[in-house]
VOPAGU-2260 file (C-alpha; in pm, 1 decimal, decimal comma):
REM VOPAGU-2260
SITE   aa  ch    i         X         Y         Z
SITE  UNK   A    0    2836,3    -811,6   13474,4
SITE  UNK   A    1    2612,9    -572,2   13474,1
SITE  UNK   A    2    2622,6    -163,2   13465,5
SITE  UNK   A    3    2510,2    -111,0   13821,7
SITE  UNK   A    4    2767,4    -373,5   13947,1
SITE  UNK   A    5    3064,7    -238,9   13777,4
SITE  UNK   A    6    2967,2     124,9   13933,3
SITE  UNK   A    7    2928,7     -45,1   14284,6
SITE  UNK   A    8    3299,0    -242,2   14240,6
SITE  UNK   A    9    3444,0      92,7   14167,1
SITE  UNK   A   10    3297,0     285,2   14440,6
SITE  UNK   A   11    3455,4      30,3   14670,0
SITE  UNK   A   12    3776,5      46,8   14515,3
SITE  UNK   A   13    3780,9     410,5   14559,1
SITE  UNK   A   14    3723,9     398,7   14880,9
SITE  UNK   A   15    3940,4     159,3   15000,4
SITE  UNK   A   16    4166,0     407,6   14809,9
SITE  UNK   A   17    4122,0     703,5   15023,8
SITE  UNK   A   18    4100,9     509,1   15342,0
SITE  UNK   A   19    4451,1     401,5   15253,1
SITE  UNK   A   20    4571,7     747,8   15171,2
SITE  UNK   A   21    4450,4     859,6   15492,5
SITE  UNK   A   22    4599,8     584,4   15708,6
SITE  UNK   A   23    4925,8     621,0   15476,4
SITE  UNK   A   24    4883,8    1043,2   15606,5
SITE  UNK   A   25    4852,9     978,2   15946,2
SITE  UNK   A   26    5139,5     756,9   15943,8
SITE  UNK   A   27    5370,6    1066,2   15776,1
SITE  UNK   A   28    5233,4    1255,4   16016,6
SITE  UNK   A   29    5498,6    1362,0   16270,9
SITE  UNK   A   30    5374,1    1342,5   16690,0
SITE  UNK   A   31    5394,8    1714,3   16705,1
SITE  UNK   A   32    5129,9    1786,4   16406,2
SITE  UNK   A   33    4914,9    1525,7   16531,8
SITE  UNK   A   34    4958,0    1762,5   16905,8
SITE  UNK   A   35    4891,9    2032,2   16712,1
SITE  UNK   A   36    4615,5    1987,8   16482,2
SITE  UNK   A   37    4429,8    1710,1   16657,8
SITE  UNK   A   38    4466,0    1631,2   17004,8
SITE  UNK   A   39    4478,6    1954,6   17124,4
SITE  UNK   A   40    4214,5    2154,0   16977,7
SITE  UNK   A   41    3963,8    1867,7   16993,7
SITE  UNK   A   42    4092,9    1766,1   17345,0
SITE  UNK   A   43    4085,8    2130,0   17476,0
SITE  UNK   A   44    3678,8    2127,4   17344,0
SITE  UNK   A   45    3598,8    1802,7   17505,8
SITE  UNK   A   46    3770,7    1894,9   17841,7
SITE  UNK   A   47    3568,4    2232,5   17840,0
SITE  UNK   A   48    3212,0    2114,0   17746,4
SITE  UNK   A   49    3260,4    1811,0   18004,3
SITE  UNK   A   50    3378,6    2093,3   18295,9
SITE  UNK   A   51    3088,7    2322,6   18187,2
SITE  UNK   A   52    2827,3    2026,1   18188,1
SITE  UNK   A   53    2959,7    1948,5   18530,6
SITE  UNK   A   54    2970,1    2329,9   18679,3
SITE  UNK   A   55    2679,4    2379,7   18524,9
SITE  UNK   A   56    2497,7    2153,4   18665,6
SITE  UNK   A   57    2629,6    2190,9   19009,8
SITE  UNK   A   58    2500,0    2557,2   18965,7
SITE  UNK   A   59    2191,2    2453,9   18816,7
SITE  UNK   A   60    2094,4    2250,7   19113,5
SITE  UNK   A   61    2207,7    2550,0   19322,6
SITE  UNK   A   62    1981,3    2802,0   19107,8
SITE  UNK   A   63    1677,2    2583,1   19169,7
SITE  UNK   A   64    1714,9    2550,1   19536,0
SITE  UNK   A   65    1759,1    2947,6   19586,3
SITE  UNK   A   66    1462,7    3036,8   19355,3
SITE  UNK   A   67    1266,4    2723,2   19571,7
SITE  UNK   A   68    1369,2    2939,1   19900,5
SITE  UNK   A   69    1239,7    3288,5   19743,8
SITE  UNK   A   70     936,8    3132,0   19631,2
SITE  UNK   A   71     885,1    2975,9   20001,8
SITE  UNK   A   72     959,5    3313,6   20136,0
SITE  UNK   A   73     692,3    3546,3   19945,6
SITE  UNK   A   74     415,6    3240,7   19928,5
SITE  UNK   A   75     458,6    3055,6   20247,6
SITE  UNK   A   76     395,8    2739,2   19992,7
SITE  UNK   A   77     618,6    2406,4   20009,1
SITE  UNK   A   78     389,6    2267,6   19734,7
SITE  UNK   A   79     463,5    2588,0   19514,5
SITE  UNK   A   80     859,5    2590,6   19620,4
SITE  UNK   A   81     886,0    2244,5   19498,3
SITE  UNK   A   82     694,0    2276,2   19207,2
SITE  UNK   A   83     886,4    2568,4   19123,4
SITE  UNK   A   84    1246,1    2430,0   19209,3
SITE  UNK   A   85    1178,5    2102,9   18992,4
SITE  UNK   A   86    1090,0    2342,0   18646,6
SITE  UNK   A   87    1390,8    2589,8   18700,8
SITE  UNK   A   88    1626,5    2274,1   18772,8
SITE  UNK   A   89    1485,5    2131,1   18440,5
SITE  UNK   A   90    1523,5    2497,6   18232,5
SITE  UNK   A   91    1888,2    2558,1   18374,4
SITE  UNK   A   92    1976,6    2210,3   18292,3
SITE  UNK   A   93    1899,5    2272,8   17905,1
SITE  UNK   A   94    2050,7    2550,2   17929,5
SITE  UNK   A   95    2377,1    2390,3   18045,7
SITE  UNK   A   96    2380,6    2120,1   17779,2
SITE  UNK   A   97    2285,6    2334,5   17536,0
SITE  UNK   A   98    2632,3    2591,4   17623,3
SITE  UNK   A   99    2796,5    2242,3   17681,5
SITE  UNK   A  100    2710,5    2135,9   17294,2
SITE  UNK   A  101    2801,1    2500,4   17178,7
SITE  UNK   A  102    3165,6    2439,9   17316,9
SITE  UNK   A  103    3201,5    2123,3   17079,8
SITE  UNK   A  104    3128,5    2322,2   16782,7
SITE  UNK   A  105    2762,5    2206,6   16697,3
SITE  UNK   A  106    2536,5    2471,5   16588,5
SITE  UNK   A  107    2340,8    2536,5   16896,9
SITE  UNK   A  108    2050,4    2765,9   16695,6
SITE  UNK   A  109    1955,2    2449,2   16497,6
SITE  UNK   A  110    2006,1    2231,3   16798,7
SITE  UNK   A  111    1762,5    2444,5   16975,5
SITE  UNK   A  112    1539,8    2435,7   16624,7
SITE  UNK   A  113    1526,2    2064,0   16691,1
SITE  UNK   A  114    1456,1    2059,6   17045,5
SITE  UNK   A  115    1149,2    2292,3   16952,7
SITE  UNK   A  116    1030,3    2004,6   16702,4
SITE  UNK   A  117    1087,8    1736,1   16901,1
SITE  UNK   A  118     899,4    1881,6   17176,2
SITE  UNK   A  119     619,9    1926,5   16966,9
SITE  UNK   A  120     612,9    1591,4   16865,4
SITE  UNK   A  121     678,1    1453,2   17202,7
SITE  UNK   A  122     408,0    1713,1   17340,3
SITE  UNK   A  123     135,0    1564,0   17109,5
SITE  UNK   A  124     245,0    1164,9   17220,5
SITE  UNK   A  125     228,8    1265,3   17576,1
SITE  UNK   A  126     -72,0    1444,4   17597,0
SITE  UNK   A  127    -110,5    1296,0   17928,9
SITE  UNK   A  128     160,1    1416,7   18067,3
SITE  UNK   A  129      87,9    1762,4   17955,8
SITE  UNK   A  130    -190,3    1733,6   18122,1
SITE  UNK   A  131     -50,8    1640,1   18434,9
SITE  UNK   A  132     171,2    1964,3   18394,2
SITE  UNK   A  133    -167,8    2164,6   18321,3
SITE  UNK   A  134    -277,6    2018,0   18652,5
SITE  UNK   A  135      17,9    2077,0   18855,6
SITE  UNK   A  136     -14,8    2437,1   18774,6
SITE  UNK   A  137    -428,9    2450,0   18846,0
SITE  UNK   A  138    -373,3    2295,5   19163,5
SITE  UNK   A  139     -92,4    2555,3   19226,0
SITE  UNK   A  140    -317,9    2838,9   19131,9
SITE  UNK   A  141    -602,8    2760,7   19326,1
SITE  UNK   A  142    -492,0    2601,0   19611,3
SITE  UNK   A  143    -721,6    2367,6   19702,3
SITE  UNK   A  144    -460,7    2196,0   19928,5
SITE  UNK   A  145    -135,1    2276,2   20120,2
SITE  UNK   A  146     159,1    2026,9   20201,7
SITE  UNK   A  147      66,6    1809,1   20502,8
SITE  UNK   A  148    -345,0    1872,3   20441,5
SITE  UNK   A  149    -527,4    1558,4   20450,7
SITE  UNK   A  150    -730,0    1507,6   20161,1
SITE  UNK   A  151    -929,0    1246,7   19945,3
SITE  UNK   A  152    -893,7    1266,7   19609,0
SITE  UNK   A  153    -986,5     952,6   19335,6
SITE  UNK   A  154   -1042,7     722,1   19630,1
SITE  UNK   A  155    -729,7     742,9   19842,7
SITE  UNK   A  156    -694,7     939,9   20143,3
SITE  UNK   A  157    -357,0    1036,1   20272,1
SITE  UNK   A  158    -162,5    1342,4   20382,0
SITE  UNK   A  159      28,7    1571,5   20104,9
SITE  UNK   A  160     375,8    1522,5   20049,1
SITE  UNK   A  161     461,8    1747,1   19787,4
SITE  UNK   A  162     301,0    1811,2   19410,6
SITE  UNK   A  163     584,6    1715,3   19131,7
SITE  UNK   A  164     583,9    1836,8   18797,2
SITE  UNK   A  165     319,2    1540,8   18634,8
SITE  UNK   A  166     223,9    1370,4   18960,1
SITE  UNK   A  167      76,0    1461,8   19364,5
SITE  UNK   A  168     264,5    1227,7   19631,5
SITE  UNK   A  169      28,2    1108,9   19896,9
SITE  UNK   A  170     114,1     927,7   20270,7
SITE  UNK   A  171    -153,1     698,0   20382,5
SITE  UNK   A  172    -235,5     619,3   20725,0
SITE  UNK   A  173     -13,8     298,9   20657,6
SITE  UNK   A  174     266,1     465,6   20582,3
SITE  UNK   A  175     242,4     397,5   20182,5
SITE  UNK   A  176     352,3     665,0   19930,3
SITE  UNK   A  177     123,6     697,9   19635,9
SITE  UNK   A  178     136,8     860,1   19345,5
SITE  UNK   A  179    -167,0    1007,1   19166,2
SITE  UNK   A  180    -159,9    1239,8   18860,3
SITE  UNK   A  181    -221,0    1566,5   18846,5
SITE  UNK   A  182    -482,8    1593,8   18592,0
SITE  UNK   A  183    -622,7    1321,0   18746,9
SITE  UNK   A  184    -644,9    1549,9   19099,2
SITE  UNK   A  185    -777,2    1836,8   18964,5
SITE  UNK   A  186   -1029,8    1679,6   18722,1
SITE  UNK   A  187   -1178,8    1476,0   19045,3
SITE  UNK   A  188   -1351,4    1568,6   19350,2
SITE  UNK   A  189   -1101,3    1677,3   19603,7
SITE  UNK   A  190   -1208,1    1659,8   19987,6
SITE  UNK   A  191   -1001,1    1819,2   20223,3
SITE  UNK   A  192   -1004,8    1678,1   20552,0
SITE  UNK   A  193    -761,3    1932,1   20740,6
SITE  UNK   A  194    -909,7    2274,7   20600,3
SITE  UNK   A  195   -1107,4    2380,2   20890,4
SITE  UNK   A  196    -990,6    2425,4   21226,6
SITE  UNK   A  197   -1294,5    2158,8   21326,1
SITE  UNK   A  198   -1464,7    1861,3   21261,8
SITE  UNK   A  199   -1769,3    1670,3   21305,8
SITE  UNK   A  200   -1785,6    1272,6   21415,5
SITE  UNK   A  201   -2066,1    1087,0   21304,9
SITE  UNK   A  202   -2189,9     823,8   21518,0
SITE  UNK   A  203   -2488,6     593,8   21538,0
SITE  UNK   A  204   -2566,6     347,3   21816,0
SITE  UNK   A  205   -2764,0      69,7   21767,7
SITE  UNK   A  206   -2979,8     -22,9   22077,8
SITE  UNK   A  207   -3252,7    -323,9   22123,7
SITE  UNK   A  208   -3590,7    -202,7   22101,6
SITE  UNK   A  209   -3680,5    -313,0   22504,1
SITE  UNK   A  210   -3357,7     -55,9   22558,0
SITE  UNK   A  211   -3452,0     194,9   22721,7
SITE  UNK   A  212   -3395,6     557,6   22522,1
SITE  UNK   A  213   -3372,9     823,6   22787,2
SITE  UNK   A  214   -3109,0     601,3   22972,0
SITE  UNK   A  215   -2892,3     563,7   22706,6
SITE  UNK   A  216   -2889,3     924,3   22529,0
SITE  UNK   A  217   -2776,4    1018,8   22911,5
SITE  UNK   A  218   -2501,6     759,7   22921,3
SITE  UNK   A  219   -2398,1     919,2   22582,8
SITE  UNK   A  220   -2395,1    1262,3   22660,5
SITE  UNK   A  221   -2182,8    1193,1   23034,2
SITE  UNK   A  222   -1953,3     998,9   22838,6
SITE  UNK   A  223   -1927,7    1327,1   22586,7
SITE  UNK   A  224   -1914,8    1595,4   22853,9
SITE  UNK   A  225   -1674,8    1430,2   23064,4
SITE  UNK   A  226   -1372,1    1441,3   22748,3
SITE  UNK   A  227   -1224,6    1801,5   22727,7
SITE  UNK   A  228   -1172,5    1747,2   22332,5
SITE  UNK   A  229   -1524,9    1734,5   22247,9
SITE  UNK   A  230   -1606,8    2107,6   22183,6
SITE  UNK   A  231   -1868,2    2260,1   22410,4
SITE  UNK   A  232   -1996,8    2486,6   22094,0
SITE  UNK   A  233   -2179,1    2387,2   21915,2
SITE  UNK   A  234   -2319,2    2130,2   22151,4
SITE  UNK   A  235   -2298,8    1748,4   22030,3
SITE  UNK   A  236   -2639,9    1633,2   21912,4
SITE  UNK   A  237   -2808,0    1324,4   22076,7
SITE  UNK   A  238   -3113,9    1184,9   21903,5
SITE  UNK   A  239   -3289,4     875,1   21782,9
SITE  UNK   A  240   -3201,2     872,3   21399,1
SITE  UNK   A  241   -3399,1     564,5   21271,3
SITE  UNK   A  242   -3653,1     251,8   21412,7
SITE  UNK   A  243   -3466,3       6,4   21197,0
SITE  UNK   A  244   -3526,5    -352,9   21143,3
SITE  UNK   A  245   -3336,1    -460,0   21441,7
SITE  UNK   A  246   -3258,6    -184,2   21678,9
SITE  UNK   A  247   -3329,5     157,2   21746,2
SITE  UNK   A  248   -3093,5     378,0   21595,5
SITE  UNK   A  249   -2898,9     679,3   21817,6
SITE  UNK   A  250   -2721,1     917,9   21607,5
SITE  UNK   A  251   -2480,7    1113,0   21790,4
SITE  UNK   A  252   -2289,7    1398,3   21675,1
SITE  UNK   A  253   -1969,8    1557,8   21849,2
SITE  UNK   A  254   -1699,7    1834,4   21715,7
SITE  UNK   A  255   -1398,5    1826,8   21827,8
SITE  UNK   A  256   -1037,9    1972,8   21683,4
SITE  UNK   A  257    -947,3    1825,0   21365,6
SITE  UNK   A  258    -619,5    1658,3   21472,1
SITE  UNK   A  259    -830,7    1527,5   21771,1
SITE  UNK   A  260   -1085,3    1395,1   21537,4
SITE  UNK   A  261    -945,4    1000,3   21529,3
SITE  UNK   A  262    -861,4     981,7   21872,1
SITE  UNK   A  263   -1233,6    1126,2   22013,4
SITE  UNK   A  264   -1346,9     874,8   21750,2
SITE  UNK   A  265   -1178,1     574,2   21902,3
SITE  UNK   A  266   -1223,0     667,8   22324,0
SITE  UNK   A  267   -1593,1     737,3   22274,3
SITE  UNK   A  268   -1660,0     452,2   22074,4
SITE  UNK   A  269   -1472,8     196,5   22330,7
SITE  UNK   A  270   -1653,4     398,9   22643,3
SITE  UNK   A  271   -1996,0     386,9   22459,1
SITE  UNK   A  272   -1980,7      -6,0   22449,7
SITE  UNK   A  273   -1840,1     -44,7   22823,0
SITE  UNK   A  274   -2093,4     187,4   22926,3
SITE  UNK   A  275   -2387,6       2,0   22818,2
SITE  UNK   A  276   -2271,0    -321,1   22877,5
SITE  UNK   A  277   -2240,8    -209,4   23263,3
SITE  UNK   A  278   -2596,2     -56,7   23252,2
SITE  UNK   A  279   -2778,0    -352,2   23075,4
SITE  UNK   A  280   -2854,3    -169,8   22768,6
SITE  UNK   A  281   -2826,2    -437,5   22495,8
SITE  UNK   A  282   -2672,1    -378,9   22176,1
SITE  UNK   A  283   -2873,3    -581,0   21889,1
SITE  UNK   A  284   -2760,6    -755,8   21642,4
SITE  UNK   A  285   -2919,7    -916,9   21293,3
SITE  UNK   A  286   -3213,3   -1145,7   21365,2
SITE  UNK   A  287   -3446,7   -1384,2   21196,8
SITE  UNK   A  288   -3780,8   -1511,7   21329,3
SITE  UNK   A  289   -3899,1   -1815,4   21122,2
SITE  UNK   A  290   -4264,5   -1880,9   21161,8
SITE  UNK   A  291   -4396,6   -2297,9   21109,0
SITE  UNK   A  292   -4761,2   -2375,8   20968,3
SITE  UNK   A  293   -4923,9   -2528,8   21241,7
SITE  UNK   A  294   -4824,6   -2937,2   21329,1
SITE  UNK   A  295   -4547,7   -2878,5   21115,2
SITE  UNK   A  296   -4258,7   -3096,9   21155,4
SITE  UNK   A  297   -3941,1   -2982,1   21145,3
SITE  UNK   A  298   -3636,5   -3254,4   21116,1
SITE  UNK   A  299   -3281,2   -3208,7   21152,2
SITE  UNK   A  300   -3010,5   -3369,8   20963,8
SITE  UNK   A  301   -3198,5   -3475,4   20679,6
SITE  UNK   A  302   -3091,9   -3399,7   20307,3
């Protein structure tokens, strides 16, 4: 047998040792010491960090919600009061478990020591996610957007919902919720549909070339004056926009309210088409003319 294995059988004899002597002291040990010196004190501890964690937190989520309502007050901002209430819910919430750790004995100095170094190393896995925070707090700043604001931003469109701490919840038109990150917002184009007070719909017409012009630019604009959401200033432009390959091109341009904006959109469109289909003006469609050699012969059904 060798050196090392003699030194490794009497470790384990020593230990089994002292785990006897211990069981063989807790055995001697009358009810009343083990009260004393056991349950109690370590009892008492648990007890008190579990009630703090609990309190704590019930006043943590209570913090939050008032510093979200003073922030709403002085800025007017949902976005910004739930921004703000998710961060300070966060920050109490340490500071609960950290007073909730301090009550079990455990150096809460190092503790916070080793929160500081694993956030660092968490911070520099999750550099997207700090990111997202960055962006959060740029979009916050600036204000590019308020809650309910219809924007596009990297291809979606869809109403605000609130800004979180990494990510901006849209609505869509479908009723979907999506989720888009923050960096990702801010570091993209950002149109906001629901800025301005007005808007401007964009239509174009397509009429057959034997239409006649004057007729239908008139049946436009009557259809256009005669709905009390299409603004009277600035007045909607009527105009031929482009000769095309197949049709003669009307572009018409109306503003209206912005919350109007869909439902001018859809009436004028549906009026447009009943309108010229009563007057005769025809509305084209793709065509091909194919031109034979002469005494050409063409057959059907042949492969």
């Amino acid at each position: 047998m060798t050196t090392e294995n003699v030194q490794t059988a009497e470790n384990t004899v020593d230990i089994q040792a002292q785990t006897s002597a211990l069981i063989e002291k807790v055995h001697s040990t009358d009810m009343n010491t083990l009260l004393n010196d056991y349950v109690i004190p370590y009892g008492t501890k648990i007890l008190l960090a579990i009630a703090i964690y609990v309190i704590g937190k019930s006043i943590a989520r209570l913090l939050s919600r008032l510093l979200g309502k003073a922030v709403l007050h002085s800025s007017k901002d949902e976005m910004l009061q739930s921004f703000v209430s998710s961060i300070s819910y966060f920050l109490f919430l340490l500071m609960v478990i950290i007073a909730s750790l301090s009550q079990l004995g455990i150096n809460t100095s190092s503790l916070v020591a080793l929160i500081g170094a694993a956030g660092l190393a968490i911070g520099l896995a999750l550099q997207n996610s700090l990111q997202n925070f960055a962006g959060g707090v740029m979009i916050l700043i600036f204000k590019p957007f308020r809650k309910d604001d219809v924007i596009e931003s990297s291809g979606i469109v869809g109403k605000v919902e609130k800004i979180g701490i990494l990510f901006l919840e849209l609505r869509t038109g479908d009723n979907k919720t999506i989720l888009i990150p923050n960096g990702k917002v801010f570091g993209d184009s950002i149109t906001n549909y629901s800025s301005n007070a007005t808007r401007r719909i964009d239509f174009i017409f397509d009429i057959a070339y034997k239409s006649n012009i004057e007729q239908a630019k008139a049946i436009v604009a009557d259809i256009l004056a005669q709905d009390p959401r299409v603004l009277k200033d600035p007045e909607p432009t009527i105009a031929v926009g482009a000769l095309a390959a197949n049709s003669v091109q009307l572009v018409v341009r109306p503003w209206v309210n912005t919350a109007d904006y869909w439902a001018v959109h859809f009436d004028v469109t549906e009026k447009v088409k009943l309108a010229f289909d009563q007057a005769g003006i025809e509305i084209p469609f793709p065509q091909m003319n194919i031109h034979l050699p002469e005494n050409a012969e063409l057959k059907l059904g042949q492969k």
